[in-house]
C-alpha positions as CSV (number, residue, x, y, z in Angstrom):
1,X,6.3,-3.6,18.2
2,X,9.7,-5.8,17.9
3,X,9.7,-5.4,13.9
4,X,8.2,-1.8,13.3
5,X,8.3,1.6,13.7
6,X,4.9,3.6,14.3
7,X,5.1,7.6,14.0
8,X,2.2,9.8,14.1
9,X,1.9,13.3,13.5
10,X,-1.0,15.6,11.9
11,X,-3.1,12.6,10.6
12,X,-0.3,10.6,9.1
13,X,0.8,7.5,10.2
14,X,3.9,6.5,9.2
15,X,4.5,2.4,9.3
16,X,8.2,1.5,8.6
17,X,9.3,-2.5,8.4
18,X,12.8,-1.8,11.1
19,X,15.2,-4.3,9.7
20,X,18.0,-2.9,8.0
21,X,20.6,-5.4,8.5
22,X,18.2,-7.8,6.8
23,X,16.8,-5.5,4.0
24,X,13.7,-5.5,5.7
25,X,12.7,-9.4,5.0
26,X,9.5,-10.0,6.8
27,X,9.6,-12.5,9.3
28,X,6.4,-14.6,11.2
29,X,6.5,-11.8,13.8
30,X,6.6,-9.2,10.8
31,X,3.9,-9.9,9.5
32,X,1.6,-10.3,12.9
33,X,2.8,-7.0,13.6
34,X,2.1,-5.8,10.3
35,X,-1.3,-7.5,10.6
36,X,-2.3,-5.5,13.6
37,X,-1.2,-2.2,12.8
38,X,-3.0,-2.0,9.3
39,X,-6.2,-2.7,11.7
40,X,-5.5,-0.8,14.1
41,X,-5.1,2.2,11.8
42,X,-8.1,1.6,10.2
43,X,-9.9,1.8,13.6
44,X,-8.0,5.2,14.7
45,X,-10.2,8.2,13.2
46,X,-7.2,10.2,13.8
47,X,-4.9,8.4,11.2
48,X,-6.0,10.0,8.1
49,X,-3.1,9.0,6.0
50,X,-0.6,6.1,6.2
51,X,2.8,5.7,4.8
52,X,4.5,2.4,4.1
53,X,8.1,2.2,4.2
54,X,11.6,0.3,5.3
55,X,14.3,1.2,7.6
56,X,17.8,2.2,5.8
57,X,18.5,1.6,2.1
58,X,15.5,-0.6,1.3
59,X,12.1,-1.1,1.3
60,X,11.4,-4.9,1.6
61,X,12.8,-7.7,0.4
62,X,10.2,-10.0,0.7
63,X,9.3,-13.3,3.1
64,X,12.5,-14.4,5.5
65,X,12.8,-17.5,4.2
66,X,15.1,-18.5,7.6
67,X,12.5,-18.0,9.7
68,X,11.5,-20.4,11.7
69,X,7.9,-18.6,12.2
70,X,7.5,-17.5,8.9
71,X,5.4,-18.8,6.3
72,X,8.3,-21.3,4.7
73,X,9.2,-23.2,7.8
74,X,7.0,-23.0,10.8
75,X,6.5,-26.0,11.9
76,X,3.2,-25.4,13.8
77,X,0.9,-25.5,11.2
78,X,0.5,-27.0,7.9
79,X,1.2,-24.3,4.7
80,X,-2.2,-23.4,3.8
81,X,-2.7,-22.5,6.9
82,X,0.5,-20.0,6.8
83,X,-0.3,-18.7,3.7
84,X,-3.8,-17.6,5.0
85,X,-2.0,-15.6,7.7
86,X,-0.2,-14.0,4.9
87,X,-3.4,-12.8,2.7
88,X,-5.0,-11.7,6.0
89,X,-2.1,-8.9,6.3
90,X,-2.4,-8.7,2.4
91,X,-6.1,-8.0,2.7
92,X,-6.5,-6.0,6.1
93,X,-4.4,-3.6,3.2
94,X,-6.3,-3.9,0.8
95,X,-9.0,-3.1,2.6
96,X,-8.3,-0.3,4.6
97,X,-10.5,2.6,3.5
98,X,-7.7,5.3,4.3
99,X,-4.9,6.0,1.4
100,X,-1.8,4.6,1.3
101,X,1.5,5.4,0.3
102,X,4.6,3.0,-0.4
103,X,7.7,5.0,0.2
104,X,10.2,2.8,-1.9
105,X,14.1,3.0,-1.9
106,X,16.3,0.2,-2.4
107,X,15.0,-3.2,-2.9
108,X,11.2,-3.9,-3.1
109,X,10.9,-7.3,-4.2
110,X,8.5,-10.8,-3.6
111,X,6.1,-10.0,-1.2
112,X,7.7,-6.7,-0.4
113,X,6.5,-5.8,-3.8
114,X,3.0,-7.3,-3.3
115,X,2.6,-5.1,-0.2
116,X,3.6,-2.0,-2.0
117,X,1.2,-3.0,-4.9
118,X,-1.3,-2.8,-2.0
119,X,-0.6,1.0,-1.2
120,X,-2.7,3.4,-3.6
121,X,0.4,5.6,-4.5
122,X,4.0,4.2,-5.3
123,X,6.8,7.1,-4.8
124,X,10.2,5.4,-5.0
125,X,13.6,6.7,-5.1
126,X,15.9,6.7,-8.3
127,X,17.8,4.0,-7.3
128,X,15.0,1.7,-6.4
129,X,14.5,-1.8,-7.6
130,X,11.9,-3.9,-8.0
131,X,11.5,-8.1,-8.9
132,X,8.5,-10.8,-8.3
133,X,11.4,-12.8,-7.3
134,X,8.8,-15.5,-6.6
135,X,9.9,-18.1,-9.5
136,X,13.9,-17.4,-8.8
137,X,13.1,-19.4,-5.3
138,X,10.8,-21.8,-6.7
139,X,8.2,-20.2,-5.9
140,X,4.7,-18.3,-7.2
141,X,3.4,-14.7,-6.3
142,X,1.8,-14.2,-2.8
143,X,0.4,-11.4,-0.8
144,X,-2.2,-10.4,-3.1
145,X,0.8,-10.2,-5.9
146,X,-1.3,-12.4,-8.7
147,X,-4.4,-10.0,-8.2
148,X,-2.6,-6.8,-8.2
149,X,-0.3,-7.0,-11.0
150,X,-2.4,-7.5,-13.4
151,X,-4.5,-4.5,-12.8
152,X,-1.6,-2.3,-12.1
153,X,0.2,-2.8,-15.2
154,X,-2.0,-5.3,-17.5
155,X,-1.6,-8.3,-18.1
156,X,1.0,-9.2,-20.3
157,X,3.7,-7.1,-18.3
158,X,2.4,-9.1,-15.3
159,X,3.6,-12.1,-16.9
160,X,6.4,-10.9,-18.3
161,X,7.2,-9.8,-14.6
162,X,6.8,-12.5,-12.5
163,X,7.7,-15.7,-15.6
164,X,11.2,-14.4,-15.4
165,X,11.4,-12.9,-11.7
166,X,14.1,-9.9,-13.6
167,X,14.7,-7.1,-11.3
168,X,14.3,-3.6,-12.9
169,X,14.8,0.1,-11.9
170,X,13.2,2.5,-10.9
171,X,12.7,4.3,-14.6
172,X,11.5,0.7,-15.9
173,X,8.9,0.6,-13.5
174,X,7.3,3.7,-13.7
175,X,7.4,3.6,-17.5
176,X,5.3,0.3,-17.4
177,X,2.8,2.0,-14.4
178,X,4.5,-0.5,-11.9
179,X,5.0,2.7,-9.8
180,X,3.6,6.3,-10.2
181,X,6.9,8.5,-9.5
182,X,10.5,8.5,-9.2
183,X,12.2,11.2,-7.6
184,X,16.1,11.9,-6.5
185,X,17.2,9.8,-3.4
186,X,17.6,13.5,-1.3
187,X,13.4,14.4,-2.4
188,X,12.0,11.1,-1.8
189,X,11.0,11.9,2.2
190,X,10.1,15.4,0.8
191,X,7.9,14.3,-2.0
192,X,6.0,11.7,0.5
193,X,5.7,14.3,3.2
194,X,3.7,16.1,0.6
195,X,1.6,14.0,-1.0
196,X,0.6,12.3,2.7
197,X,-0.1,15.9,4.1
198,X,-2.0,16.8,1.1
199,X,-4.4,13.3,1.6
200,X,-4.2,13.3,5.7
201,X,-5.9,16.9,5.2
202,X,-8.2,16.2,2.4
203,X,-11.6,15.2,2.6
204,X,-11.7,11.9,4.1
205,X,-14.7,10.3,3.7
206,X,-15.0,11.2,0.3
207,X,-11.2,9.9,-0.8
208,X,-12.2,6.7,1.5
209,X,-15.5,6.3,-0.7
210,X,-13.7,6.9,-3.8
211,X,-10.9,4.3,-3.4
212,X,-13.3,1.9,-2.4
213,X,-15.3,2.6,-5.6
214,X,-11.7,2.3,-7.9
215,X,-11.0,-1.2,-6.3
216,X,-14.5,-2.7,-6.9
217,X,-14.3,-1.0,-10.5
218,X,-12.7,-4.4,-11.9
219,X,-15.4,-6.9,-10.2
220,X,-18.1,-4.7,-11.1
221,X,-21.1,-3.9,-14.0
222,X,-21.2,-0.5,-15.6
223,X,-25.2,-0.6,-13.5
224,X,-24.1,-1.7,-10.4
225,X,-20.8,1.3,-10.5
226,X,-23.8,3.7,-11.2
227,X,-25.6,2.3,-7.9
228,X,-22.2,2.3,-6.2
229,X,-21.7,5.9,-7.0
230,X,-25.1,7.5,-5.9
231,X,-25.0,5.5,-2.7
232,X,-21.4,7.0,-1.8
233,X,-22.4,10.4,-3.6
234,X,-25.6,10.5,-1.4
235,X,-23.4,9.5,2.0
236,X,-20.9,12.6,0.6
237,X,-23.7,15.1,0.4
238,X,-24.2,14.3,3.8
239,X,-20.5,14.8,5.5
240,X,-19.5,18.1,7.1
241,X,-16.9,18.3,4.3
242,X,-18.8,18.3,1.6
243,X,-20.8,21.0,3.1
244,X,-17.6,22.8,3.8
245,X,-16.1,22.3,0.4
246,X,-19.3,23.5,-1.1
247,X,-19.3,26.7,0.7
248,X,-15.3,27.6,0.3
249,X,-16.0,27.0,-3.3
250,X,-18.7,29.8,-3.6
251,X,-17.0,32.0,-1.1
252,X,-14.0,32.0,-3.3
253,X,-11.4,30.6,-0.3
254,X,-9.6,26.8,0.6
255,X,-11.8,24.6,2.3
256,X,-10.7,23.1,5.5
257,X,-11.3,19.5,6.1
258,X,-12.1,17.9,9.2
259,X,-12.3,14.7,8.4
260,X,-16.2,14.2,8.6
């Protein structure tokens, strides 16, 4: 990887964007990169947990609009065709059946902010900022931004949020749901360490079935949730950690997950 750093240790996978001198602004090679490893950590039973994050003082700051290979200039290929290869990254998160944590400091903005809206926990540091920067640059969300807004913090804030492309902090966003914590700059690796080592040793298939069910929730009848529900309920019942979590309960002790 020329653009990121991959770390791996007790289930967690930790994926963090590596340009600080740029504020992490994703380039065409970024986002390949980015493309494979949410893929390939979906494939890896051993990755139980994965952490999103950016090198230095900042998370991401969106698209490199400089970038010859990125998604504003390459000349190789007409801009549809760009833009699809930006909603396949945008989707390969979305659909990756093992939670996700954004680890946020600094900026997170543009499509920066559309991938952390694609993690299923937001933990950002006091002195984070956030901004769908989009119209500022003439531009309109990306990455999944339009979809996930919305649902994250409802409609009105969404267009509140990306109309006038204002950057706010850390306490605004978690006020409005944008984000779910804020924590002091010296706790934020503490905090995540926690919350990923609490999910990398949970019960996997049952978290994976239950995110899945949460992200069809909005595309889905009250009947066919039900239906949902039984079929991962019944696939639950099945797994060794079900079995296991059933029995520490009556045996009074902590279960131990395995992962299956």
């Amino acid at each position: 990887m020329e653009t990121l750093l991959i770390d791996r240790a007790d289930g967690v996978v930790t994926v963090t964007m590596n340009r600080p001198a740029k504020k992490n602004a994703a380039t065409g090679q970024m986002f390949e990169e980015l493309l494979e490893t949410f893929r390939d950590v979906e494939r890896n039973a051993e990755d139980r947990c994965m952490v999103l994050t950016g090198a230095g003082e900042d998370f991401c700051t969106g698209a490199d609009l400089s970038d010859p290979s990125g998604p504003a200039m390459d000349p190789r290929s007409p801009g549809m065709v760009r833009m699809r290869r930006l909603g396949d990254v945008a989707m390969a998160l979305h659909a990756l059946s093992k939670p996700a944590i954004a680890r946020i400091d600094g900026l997170c903005v543009g499509a920066g902010l559309s991938l952390a809206l694609g993690c299923d926990l937001l933990i950002a540091s006091e002195r984070a900022r956030f901004s769908m920067i989009f119209t500022r640059r003439g531009l309109s969300p990306d990455m999944g931004g339009s979809w996930l807004l919305p649902r994250q913090v409802g409609m009105a804030k969404a267009k509140e949020l990306v109309l006038l492309g204002d950057i706010i902090d850390a306490e605004a966003a978690v006020s409005m749901g944008l984000i779910n914590e804020v924590v002091a700059v010296d706790s934020l690796d503490e905090r995540v360490d926690e919350l990923a080592t609490r999910l990398a040793t949970g019960p996997t298939i049952a978290l994976s079935l239950s995110k899945t069910l949460l992200n069809h929730s909005m595309a889905t009848s009250m009947f066919q949730a039900l239906e949902d529900e039984g079929r991962a309920q019944s696939v639950n019942f099945a797994s060794e950690d079900t079995i296991e979590a059933i029995s520490a309960f009556l045996e009074k002790r902590p279960p131990t997950f395995k992962g299956r």
